[in-house]
C-alpha positions in Angstrom: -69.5 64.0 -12.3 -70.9 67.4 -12.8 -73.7 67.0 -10.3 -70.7 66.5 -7.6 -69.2 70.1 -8.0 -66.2 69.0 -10.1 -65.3 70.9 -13.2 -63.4 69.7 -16.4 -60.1 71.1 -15.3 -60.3 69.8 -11.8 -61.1 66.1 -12.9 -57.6 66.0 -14.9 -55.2 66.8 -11.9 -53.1 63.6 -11.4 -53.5 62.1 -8.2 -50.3 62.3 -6.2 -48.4 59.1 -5.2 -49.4 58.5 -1.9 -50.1 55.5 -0.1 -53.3 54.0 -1.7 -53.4 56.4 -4.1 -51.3 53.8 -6.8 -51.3 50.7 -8.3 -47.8 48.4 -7.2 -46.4 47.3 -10.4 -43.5 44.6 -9.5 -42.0 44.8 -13.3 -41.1 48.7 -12.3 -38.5 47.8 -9.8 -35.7 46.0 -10.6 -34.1 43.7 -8.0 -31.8 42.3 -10.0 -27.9 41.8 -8.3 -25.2 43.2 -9.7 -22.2 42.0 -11.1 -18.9 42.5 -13.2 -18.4 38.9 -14.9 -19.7 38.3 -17.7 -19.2 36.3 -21.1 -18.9 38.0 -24.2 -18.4 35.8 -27.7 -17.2 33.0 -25.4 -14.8 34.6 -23.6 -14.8 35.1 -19.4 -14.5 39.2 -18.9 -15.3 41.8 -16.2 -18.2 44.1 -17.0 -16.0 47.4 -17.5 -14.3 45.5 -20.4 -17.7 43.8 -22.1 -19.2 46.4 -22.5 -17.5 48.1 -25.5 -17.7 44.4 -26.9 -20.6 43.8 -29.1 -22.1 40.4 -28.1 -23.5 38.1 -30.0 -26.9 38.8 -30.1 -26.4 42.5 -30.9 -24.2 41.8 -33.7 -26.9 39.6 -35.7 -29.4 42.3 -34.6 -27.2 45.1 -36.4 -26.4 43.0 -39.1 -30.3 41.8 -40.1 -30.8 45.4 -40.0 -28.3 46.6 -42.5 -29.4 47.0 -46.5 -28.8 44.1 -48.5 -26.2 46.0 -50.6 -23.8 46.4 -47.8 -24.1 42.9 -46.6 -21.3 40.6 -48.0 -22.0 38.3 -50.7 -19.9 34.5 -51.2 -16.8 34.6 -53.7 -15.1 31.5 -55.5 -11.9 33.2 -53.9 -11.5 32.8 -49.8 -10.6 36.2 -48.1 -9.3 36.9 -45.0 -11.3 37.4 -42.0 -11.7 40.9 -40.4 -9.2 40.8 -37.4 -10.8 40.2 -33.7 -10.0 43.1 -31.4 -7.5 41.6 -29.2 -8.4 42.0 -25.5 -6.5 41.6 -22.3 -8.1 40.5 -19.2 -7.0 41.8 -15.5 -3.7 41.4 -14.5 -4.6 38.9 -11.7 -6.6 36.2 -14.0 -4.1 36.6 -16.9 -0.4 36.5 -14.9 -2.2 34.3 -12.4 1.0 32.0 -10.4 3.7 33.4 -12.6 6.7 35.0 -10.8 9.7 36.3 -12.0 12.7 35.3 -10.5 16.3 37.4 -10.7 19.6 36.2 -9.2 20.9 39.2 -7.1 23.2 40.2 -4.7 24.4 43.3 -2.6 27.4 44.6 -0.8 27.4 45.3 2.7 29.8 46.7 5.4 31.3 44.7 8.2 33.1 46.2 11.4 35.0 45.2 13.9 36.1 42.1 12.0 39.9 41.4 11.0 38.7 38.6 8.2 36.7 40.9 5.7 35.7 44.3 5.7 32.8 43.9 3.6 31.0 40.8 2.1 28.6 40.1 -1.0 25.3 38.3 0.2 23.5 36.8 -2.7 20.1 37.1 -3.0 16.8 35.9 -5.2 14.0 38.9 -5.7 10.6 37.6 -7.0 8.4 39.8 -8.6 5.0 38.3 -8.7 3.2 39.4 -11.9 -0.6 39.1 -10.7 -0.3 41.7 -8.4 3.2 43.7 -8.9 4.2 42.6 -5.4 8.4 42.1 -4.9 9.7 39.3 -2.3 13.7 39.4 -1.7 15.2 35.9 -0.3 18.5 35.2 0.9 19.3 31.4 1.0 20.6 30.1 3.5 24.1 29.2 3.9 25.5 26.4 6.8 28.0 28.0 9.0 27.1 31.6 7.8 26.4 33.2 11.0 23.7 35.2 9.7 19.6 35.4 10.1 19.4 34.1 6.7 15.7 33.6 4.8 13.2 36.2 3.8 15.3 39.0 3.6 12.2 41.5 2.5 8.5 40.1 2.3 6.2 40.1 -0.3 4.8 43.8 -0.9 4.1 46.6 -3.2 7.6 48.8 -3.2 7.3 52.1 -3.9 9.4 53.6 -6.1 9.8 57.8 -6.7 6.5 58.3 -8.8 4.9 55.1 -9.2 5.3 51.1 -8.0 8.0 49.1 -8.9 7.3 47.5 -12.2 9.1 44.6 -13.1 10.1 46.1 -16.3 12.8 48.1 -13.7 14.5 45.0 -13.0 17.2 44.5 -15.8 19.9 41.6 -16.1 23.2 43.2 -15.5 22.2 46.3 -13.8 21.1 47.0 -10.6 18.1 48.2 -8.7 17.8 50.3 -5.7 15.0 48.8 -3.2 14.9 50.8 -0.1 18.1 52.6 -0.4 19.8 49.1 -0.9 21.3 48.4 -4.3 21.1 45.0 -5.5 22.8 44.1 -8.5 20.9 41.7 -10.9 23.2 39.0 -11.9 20.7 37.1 -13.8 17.0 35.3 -13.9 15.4 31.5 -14.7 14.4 30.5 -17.7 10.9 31.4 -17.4 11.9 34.8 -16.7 14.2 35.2 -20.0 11.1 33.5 -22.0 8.6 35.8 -20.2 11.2 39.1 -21.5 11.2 37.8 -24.7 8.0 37.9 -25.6 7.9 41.3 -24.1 10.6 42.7 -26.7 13.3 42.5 -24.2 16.4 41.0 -24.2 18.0 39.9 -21.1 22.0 39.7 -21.0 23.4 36.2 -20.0 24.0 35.4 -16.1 26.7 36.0 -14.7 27.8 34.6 -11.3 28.3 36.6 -8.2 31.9 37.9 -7.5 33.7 36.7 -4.6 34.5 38.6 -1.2 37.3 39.2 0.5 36.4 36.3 3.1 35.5 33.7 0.3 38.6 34.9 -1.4 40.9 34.1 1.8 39.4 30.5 2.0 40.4 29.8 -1.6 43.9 30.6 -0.8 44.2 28.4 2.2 42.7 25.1 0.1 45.6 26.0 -2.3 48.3 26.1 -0.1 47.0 23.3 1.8 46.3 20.8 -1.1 48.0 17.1 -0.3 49.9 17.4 -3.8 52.1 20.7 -2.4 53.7 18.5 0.2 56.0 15.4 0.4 54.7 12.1 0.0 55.9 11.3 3.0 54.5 13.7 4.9 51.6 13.0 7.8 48.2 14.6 6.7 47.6 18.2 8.6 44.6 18.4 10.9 43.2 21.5 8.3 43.3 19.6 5.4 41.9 16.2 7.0 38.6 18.5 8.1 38.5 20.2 4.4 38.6 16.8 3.0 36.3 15.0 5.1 34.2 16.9 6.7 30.7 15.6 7.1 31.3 12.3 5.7 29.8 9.7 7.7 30.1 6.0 7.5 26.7 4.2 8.5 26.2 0.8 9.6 23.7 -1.5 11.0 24.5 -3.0 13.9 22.7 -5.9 16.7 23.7 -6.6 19.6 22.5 -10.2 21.0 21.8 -10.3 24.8 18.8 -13.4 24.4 21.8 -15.6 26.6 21.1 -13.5 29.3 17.6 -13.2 31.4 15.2 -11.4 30.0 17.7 -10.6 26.9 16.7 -9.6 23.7 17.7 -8.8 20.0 18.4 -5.3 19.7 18.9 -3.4 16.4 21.5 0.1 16.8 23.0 2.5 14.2 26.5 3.2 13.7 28.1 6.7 12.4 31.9 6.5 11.9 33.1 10.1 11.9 35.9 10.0 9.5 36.8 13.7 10.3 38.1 12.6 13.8 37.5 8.8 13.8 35.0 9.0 16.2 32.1 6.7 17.0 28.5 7.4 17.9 26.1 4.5 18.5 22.1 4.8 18.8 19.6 2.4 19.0 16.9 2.1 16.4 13.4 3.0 18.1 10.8 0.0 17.5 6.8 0.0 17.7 5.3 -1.6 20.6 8.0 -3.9 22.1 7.7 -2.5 26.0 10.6 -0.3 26.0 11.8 3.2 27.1 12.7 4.7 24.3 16.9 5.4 24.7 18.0 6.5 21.9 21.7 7.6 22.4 23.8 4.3 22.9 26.8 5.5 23.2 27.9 9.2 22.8 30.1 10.3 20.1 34.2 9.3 21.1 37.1 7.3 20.3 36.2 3.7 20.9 38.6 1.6 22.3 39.3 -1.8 21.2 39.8 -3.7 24.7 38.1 -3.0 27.9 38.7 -0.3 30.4 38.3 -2.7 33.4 36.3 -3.2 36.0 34.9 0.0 37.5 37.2 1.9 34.2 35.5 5.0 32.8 35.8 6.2 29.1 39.6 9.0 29.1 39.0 12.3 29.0 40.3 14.4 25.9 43.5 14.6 27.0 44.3 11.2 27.9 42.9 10.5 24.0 45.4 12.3 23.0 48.4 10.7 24.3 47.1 7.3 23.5 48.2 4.6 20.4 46.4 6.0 17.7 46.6 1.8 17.2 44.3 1.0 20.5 41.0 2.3 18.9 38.7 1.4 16.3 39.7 2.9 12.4 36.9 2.3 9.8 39.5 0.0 7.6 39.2 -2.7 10.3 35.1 -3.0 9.9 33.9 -5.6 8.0 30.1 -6.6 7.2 29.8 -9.8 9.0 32.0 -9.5 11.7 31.7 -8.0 15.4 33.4 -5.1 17.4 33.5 -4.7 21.4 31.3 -1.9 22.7 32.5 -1.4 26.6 32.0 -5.6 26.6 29.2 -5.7 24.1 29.4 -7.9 20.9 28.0 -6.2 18.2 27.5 -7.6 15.0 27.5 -5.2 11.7 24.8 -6.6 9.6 24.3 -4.0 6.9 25.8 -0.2 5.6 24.2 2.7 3.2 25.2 3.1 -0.4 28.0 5.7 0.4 30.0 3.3 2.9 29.9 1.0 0.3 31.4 3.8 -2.2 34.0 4.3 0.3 35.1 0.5 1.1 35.4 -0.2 -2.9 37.4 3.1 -3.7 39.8 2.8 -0.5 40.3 -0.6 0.2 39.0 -2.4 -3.4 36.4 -4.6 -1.7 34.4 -6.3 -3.7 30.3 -6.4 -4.0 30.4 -10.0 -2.5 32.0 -8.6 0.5 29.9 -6.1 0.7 27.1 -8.4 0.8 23.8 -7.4 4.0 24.7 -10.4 6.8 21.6 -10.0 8.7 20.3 -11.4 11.7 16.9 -12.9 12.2 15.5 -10.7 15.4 12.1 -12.4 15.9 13.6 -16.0 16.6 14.5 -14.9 20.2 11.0 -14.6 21.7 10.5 -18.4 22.5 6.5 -19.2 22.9 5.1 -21.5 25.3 4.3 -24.7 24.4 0.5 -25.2 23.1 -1.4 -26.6 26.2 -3.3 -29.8 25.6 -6.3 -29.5 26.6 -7.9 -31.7 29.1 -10.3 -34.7 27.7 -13.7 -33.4 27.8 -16.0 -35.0 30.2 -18.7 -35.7 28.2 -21.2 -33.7 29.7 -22.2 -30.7 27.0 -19.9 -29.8 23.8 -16.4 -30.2 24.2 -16.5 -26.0 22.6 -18.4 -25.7 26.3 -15.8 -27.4 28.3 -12.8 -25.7 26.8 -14.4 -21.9 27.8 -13.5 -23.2 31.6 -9.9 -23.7 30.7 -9.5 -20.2 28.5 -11.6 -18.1 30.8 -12.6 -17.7 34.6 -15.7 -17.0 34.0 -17.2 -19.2 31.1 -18.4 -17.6 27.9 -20.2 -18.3 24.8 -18.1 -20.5 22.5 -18.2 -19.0 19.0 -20.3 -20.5 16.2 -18.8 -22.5 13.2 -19.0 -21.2 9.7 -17.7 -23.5 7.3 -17.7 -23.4 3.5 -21.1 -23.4 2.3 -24.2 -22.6 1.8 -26.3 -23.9 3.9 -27.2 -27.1 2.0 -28.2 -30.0 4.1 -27.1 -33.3 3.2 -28.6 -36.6 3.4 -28.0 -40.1 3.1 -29.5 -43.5 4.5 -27.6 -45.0 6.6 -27.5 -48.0 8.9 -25.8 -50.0 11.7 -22.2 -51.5 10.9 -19.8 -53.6 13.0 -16.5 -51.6 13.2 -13.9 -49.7 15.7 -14.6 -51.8 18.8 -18.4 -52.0 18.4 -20.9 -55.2 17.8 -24.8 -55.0 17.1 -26.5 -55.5 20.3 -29.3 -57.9 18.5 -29.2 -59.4 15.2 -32.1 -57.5 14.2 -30.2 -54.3 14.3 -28.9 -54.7 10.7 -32.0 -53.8 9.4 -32.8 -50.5 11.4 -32.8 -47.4 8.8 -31.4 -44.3 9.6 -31.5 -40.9 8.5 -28.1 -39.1 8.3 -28.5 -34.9 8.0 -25.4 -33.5 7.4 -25.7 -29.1 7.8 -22.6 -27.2 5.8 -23.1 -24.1 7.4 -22.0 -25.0 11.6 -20.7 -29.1 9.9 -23.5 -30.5 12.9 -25.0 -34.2 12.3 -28.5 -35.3 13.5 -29.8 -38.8 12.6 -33.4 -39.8 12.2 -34.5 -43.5 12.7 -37.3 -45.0 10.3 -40.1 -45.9 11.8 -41.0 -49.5 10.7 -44.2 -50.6 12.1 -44.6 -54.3 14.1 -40.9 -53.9 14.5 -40.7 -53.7 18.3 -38.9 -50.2 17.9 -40.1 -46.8 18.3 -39.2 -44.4 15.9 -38.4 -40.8 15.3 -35.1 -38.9 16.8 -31.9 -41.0 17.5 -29.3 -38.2 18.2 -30.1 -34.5 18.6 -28.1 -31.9 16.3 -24.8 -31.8 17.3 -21.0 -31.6 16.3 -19.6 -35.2 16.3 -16.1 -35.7 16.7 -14.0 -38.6 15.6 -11.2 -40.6 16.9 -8.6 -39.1 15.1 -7.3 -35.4 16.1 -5.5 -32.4 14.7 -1.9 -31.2 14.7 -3.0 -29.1 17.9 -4.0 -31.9 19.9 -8.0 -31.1 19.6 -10.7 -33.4 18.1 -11.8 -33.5 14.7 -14.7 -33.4 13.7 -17.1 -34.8 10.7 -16.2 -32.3 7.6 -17.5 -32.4 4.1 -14.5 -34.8 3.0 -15.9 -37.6 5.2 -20.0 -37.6 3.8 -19.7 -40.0 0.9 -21.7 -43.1 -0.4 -20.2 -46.1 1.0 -18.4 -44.0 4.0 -18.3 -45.5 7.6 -19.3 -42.9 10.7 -18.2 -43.2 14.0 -21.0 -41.2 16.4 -20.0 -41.5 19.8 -20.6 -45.7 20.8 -21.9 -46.4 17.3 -20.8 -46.8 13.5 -23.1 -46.0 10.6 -23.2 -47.0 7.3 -24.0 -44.6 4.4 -26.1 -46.6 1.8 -27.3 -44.5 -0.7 -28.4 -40.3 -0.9 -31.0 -38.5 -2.5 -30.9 -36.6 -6.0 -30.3 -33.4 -4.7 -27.9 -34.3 -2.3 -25.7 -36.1 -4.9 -26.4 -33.0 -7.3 -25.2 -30.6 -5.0 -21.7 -33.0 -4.2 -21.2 -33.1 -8.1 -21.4 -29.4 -8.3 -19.4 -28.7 -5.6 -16.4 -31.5 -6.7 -13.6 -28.9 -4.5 -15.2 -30.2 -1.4 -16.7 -33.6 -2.1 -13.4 -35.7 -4.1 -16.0 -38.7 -4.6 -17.9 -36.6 -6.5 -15.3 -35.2 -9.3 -16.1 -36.8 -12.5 -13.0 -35.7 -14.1 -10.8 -36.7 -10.9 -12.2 -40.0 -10.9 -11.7 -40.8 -14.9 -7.9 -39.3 -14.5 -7.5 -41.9 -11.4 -8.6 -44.7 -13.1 -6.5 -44.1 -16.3 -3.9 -43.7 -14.5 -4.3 -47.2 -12.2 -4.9 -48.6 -16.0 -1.6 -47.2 -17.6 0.4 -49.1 -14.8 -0.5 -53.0 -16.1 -1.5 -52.6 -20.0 -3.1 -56.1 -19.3 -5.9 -54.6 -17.0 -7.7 -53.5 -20.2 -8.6 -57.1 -21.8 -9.4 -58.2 -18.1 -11.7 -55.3 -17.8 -13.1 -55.8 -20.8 -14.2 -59.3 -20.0 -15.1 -58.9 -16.7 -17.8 -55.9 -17.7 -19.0 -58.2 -20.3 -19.8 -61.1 -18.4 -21.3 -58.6 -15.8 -23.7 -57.2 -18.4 -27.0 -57.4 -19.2 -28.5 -59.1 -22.5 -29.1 -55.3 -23.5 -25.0 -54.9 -23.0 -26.0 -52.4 -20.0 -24.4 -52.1 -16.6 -25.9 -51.2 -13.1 -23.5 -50.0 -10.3 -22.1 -52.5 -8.6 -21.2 -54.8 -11.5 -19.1 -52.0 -12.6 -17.8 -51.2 -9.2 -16.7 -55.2 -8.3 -15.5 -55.2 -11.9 -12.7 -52.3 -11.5 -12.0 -53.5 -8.1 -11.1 -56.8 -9.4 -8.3 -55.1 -11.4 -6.8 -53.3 -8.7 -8.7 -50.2 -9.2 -9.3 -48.4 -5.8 -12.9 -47.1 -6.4 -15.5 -46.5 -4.0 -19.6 -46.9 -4.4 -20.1 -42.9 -4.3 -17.5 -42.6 -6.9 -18.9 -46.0 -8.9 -21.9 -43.4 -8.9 -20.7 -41.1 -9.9 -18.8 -42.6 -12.9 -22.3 -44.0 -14.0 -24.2 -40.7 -13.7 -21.4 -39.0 -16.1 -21.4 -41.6 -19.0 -25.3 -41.9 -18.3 -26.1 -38.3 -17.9 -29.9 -39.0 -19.1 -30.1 -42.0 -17.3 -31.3 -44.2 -20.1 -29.1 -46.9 -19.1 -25.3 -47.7 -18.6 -24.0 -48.9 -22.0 -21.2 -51.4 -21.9 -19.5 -49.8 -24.6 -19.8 -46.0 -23.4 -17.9 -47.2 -20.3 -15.2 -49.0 -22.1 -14.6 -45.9 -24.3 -14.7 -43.5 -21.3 -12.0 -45.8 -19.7 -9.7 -45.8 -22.4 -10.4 -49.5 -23.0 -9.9 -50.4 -27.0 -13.3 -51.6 -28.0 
């Protein structure tokens, strides 16, 4: 670069880093995010913490490096281990949902009151450990008068050089919060466990001390305990409230008014006020029955036994007063069973709650028997139409069709029929019988063939005629695929229809103006009614055996008859065909129809090498 008028010196200057004067090298920035969780020998910690940890890696790094000499060597005798730096983590992840909870309370000034001049509010201050945030709540007390609840939220207190700690709260002393002092009267037991391990030990609880109010109230239930006065003596108004205040008898109730039109069943509650014996009545809101819901029956008063009269209205206060105690209801006359007169209504106590129950067997000694639920039915009062029958069907389309007239104004699709199955089509050869008011037309009828399709899935029948040829008859489609009902009906008045039950061997169908015959079925047909025995009975093997042992056991005589009438029918190979062995059973009383003679043969003959005389006896129970 001479010949270019640069020198030595001047080629060595470094190029300055402008744009396109360096090369972008991506591994000289660093992009990664950063973060303050990490793991160090298994532990979760924040960054700050880790890193004056040695990790894992580092320590086998320092430790391949160190001389042989100073590495430890294996002894016969174990030595301790060097002790693991202990290490805390944050205060948020280590005192994570654990409060401290101290019973307090605190004194503060009443005016302008003649009962009490100051009174003690207790108090329960939580100190929340994960973030050193103090909570104060008062509990609420019925009948205090007071905005009761969180009495100080949850928040960092400050304290006169630093935030509270809860190593400042101390059983038995108190703490000032706000210029407030609370007295710590003690703490759970999660809280005395918690100081414990701390090194500190909390003094035992102690209860709060009484005011001047609470004080005053203890007096009066002394001097007005029942024991201070004469037996004889009627029971005060004060002491009747301090004794039975807020005890409430409950009972279920019904009040029938289905005599009346458009009368119904109603279910009420009643609350006996045993404070002031009165009565308060409300009715027990139901789903869906068409009502306004009322709930208040009857307000809470004296109820009187009798009526107040025509165009009467329930006595004031004052007339209450001057009345018969002896005119209105007392809970000792109510009894689970029996009814009372609302205003003119009967109603009937069916049922109480546990602590009316209590009552009844510690004041008046009733027994569990007569304390027994006496309810009423409430759904027997809705009286339903009587079914309609429908009208006879006309004959024109499927009676399914006909009924959609009567249901619906305007006519709609009648819904398909899904019986048990699977879809397996039956079929038999049938043929013309004589039966249920119907003669063969011609003599040559009887021999007409017929194929019978029964279909599972929608229980429809379609028939098929043989064609025989010279016969004078055409063949092919005798009745379309259809539902076929039968003379008898169901409990509901409609028709019933060819089911399952009715498609056996031997079995006698009524379709419409004609009655078929079922001669015989193919294999698969009577392979799929022998798997299926639930739905076909004349196809349960087992069935069948038990029936005829059982027709046997009757008349101990049917065996030698049987046996001699299946060994005349036999063959000189001492084999049996069908209807030998169905004409012999029946001819000993047996009740046994031909699918179920097949079936009998196909279980003792399961190869079908032929129907041993012997097999059958031995399958019977015959002696041999």
């Amino acid at each position: 670069m001479r010949g270019a008028g640069f020198s030595s010196d001047q080629q060595n200057v470094p190029i300055p880093g402008l744009p396109g004067t360096s090369v972008y090298r991506a591994e000289d920035f660093s992009r990664r995010k950063t973060q303050i969780f990490k793991y160090c020998n298994g532990l979760p910690l924040v960054a700050e913490m880790a890193s004056g940890l040695e990790t894992g890696s580092t320590a086998a790094a320092t430790y391949q490096q160190r001389p042989s000499s100073a590495r430890p060597t294996l002894q016969s005798t174990p030595q301790s281990a060097p002790e693991r730096p202990k290490t805390s983590g944050p205060s948020w992840l280590e005192f994570d949902r654990q409060v401290l909870r101290f019973y307090a309370y605190f004194k503060e000034r009443v005016d302008q009151n003649g009962l009490e001049l100051w009174r003690v509010r207790k108090c329960v201050i939580l100190f929340y450990l994960e973030d050193s945030t103090i909570q104060v709540n008062e509990p609420k007390e019925d009948n205090s008068g007071l905005n009761q609840g969180v009495f100080l939220k949850r928040h960092r207190v400050q304290g006169s050089d630093s935030i509270r700690s809860w190593k400042e709260v101390t059983v038995g002393e108190s703490i000032s919060l706000y210029g407030r002092e609370f007295f710590v009267t003690g703490c759970d037991d999660f809280t005395r466990d918690f100081l414990h391990r701390h090194g500190i030990a909390p003094s035992p609880n102690k209860g709060a001390p009484p005011g001047p109010y609470e004080t005053a109230q203890e007096d009066t239930k002394k001097k007005w305990q029942p024991q201070s006065r004469p037996a004889t003596a009627s029971e005060s108004p004060g002491d009747k409230f301090l004794r039975l205040d807020r005890k409430v008898l409950r009972f279920q109730c019904c009040w029938d008014n289905s005599k009346n039109p458009f009368g119904d069943k109603l279910p009420f509650v009643m609350h006996y006020y045993l404070v002031d014996d009165t009565v308060e009545i409300r009715e027990t809101q139901q789903s869906v029955v068409g009502r306004d819901p009322f709930p208040v029956f009857l307000k809470r008063m004296k109820l009187k036994k009798g009526s107040y009269g025509v165009g009467g209205r329930p006595p004031s206060a004052g007339t209450l007063s001057s009345r018969n105690p002896s005119d209105f209801y007392h809970w000792s006359e109510f009894r689970l069973g029996g009814t009372i007169k609302v205003f003119g209504r009967s109603m009937a106590l069916m049922d109480c709650d546990e602590f009316t129950r209590q009552w009844y067997r510690q004041h008046l000694g009733l027994e569990d028997e007569q304390l027994e639920p006496c309810m009423i039915d409430m759904d027997d009062s809705v009286k339903r139409p009587p079914t309609a029958i429908p009208p006879h069907s006309s004959g024109i389309g499927s009676e399914e069709d006909s009924l959609q007239t009567v249901f619906n104004l305007v006519p709609k699709r009648p819904p398909q029929h899904n019986a048990a199955g699977d879809g397996f089509i039956l079929r038999f050869i049938g043929k013309f019988r004589e039966g249920f008011g119907f003669k063969l037309p011609q003599p040559r009828d009887k021999d007409r063939r017929f194929v019978i399709s029964y279909f599972e899935k929608d229980q429809t029948l379609s028939i098929f005629e043989v064609p025989v040829p010279n016969s004078g008859i055409t063949g092919g489609k005798f009745l379309e695929r259809i539902r076929v009902p039968q003379t008898s009906s169901t409990p509901s008045g409609g028709s019933r229809y060819v089911c399952p039950q009715d498609m056996f061997i031997g079995a006698r169908l009524q379709v419409f103006s004609r009655v078929f015959e079922l001669l015989t079925a193919d294999e698969s047909t009577l392979k799929h009614m022998e798997a299926n025995p639930t739905r076909y009975a004349a196809a349960d093997f087992t069935g069948i055996v038990r029936k005829v042992h059982k027709s046997l056991r009757q008349n101990p005589q049917k065996h030698e008859t049987l046996k001699a009438s299946l060994l005349a029918r036999s063959s000189e190979k001492s084999t049996l065909t069908v209807k030998p062995l169905m004409e012999s059973l029946r001819d000993n009383q047996v009740d046994i129809s031909m699918h179920e003679a097949i079936t009998l043969a196909r279980g003792a003959d399961p190869r079908g090498n032929g129907l041993r005389t012997v097999e059958i006896l031995r399958l019977l129970g015959v002696p041999v």
